[in-house]
C-alpha positions as CSV (number, residue, x, y, z in Angstrom):
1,X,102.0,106.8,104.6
2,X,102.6,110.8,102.9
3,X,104.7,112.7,104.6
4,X,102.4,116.0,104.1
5,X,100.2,117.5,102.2
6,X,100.9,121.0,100.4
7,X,99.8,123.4,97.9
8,X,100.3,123.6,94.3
9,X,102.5,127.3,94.6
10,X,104.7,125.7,97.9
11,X,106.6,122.9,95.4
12,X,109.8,123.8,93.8
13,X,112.5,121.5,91.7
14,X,113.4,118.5,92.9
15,X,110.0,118.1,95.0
16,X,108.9,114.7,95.4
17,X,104.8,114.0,94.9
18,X,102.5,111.6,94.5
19,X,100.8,111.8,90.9
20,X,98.0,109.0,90.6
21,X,99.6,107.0,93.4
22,X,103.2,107.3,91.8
23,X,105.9,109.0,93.1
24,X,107.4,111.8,90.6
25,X,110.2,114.6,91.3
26,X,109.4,118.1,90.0
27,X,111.5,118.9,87.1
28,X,110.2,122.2,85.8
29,X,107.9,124.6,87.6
30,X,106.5,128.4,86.7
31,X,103.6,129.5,88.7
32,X,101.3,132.1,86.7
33,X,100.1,135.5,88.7
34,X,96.7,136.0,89.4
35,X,94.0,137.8,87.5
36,X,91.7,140.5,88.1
37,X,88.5,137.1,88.4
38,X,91.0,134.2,88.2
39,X,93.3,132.2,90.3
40,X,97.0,131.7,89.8
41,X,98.1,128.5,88.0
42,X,101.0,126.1,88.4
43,X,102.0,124.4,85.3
44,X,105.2,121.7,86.1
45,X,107.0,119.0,84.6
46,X,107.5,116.1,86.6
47,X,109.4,112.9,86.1
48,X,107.9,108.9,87.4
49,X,111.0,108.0,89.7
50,X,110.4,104.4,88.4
51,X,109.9,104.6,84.8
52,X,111.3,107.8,84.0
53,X,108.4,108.8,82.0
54,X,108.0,112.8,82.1
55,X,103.8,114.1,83.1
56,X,103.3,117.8,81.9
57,X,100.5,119.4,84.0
58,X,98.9,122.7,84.4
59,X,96.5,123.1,87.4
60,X,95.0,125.8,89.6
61,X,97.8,127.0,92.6
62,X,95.3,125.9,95.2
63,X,95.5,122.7,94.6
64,X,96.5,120.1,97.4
65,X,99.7,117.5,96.5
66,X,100.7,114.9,99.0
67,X,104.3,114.5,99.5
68,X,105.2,110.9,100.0
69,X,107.3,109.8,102.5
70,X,111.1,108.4,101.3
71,X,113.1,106.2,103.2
72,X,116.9,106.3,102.5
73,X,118.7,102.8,103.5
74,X,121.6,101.0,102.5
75,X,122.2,97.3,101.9
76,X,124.6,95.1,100.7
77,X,124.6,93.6,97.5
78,X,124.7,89.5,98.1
79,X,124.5,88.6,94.2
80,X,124.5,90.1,91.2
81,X,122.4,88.2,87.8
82,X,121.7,90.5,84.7
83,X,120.3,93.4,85.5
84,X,118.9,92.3,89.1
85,X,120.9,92.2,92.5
86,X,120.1,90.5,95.2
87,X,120.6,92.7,98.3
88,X,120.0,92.3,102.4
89,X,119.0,95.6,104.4
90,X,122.0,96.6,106.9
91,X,119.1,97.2,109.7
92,X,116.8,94.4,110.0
93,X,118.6,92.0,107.7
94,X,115.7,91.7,105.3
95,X,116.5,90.1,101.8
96,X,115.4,91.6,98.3
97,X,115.7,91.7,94.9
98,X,115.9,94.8,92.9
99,X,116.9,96.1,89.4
100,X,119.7,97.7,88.7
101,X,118.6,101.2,87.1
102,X,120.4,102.7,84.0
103,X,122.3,105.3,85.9
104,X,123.4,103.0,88.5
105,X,126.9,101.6,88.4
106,X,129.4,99.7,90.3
107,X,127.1,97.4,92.2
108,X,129.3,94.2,92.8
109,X,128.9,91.4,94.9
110,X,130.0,91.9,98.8
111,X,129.8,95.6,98.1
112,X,127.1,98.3,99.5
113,X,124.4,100.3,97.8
114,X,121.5,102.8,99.2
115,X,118.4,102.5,98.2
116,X,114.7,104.1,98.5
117,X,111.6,103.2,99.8
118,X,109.3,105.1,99.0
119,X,105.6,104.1,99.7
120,X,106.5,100.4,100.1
121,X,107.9,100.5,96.9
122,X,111.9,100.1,96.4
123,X,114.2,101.8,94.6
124,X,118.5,101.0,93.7
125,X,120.0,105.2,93.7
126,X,123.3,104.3,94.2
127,X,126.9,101.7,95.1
128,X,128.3,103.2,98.0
């Protein structure tokens, strides 16, 4: 489900936006003026919340972006193996695994964490 839909020249840093179905925060924006015939163009840098992987794009500033909808949540952590912990949501008591991100640290057992979903798809941010 998208949150909205919005123009090329309304994003700014840290926007969130669906790029071919993947979620990607806006890293880098500069929005060109207008010609005497032309429209004015966005070009951005945006990085895949998932994989990290940066997209460089230039596009005209009418252009239509949908913003997808993020749920914040917490859970706590019920194992940790590797790489992967084992969590249960603190609302409706639903159990997961995820992957514990490079920049993610502190997750022990018994202790809590927030995490995204973002269009169905979860993501570990942070231990609380």
């Amino acid at each position: 489900m998208v949150a909205r839909v919005i123009d090329a020249t309304e994003m700014r840093v840290g926007t969130f936006l669906l790029l071919d179905g993947v979620a990607h925060q806006v890293k880098k924006m500069d929005i060109s003026k207008t010609g005497k015939h032309g429209h004015a163009k966005v070009r951005f840098e945006a990085i895949n919340v998932f994989s990290g992987k940066k997209k460089v794009s230039v596009i005209p500033g009418h252009d239509k972006f949908e913003v997808p909808m993020i749920d914040k949540r917490t859970a706590q952590v019920l194992s940790v193996s590797g790489n992967t912990a084992s969590l249960m949501d603190s609302e409706n008591f639903e159990n997961f695994d995820l992957e514990i991100g490079e920049g993610v640290e502190g997750v022990v057992e018994g202790g809590n964490v927030e995490y995204w979903d973002i269009e169905g798809e979860k993501l570990l941010k942070r231990s609380l």
